[in-house]
Each structure stands twice: as structure tokens, then as C-alpha cells.
N, C-alpha and C positions, 0 to 999 in steps of 0.2 A: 385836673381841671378840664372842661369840656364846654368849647365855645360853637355854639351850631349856628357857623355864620357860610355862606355860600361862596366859595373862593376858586379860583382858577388853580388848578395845579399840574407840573407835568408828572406823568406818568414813568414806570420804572425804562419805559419802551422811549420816551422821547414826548408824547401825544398829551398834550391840552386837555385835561378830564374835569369835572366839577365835583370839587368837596364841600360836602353840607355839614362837617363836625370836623374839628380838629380839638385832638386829643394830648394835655400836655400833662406829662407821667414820669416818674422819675428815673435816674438815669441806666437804672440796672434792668429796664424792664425789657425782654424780647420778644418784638411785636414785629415781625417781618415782613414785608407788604404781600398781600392777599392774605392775609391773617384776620379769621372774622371776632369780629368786636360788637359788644353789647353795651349801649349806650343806655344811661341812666335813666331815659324815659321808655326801656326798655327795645328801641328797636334796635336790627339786626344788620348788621355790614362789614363792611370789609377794608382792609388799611390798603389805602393806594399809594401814599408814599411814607418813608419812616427820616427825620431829621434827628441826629444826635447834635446838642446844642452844651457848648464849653464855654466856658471863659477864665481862660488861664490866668492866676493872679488876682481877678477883680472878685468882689464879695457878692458874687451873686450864683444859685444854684445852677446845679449841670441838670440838664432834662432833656430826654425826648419828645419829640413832636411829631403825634400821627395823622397824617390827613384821610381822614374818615369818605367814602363814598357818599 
């Protein structure tokens, strides 16, 4: 799933960066930040942060989450 909504996010360094795509993918995937990524309208970027997202117990999927430059 690929949401290209405009979002604050901090960087692997600490620093306030703007993501214009976030990337939700399932959990085996390895996408490591500065990992470039090709988005379904075709363009070309780069993973500025990577979230592995769990929920121990509840019935809901485990997925990664990339925030797109």
C-alpha cells in the first residue's frame, strides 16, 4: 500500500525531514533507509526511515512501514 500524503519525519540522524510517500509492505521485506524505491506512478526515491510494526496477540498483520522522500 502506498499513501503519498506529505508528513514530517525524523531522520536516521535525529533531523526533521519531509516524506511525500509512505510505503506499507509486508513484514519480511528489507528496505533499509537510503534504499531507493520505485513508486507505482513510477517515480524514483529514497527510504528515509524504516518502522517494523507488531502486534503481539491481536489479529491484526505485522508490516513494515517506509517513509518515502
Amino acid at each position: 500500500m502506498v499513501a503519498e500524503v506529505i508528513r514530517t519525519v525524523r531522520s536516521r540522524e535525529g533531523r526533521e525531514v519531509v516524506s511525500t510517500a509512505q510505503v506499507i509492505t509486508a513484514p519480511d521485506v528489507d528496505c533499509p533507509a537510503d534504499s531507493r524505491i520505485t513508486l507505482p506512478d513510477g517515480r524514483i526515491t529514497r527510504a528515509l526511515t524504516v518502522s517494523h510494526h507488531t502486534a503481539p496477540g491481536l489479529p491484526v498483520p505485522q508490516s513494515v512501514e517506509v517513509a518515502a522522500e
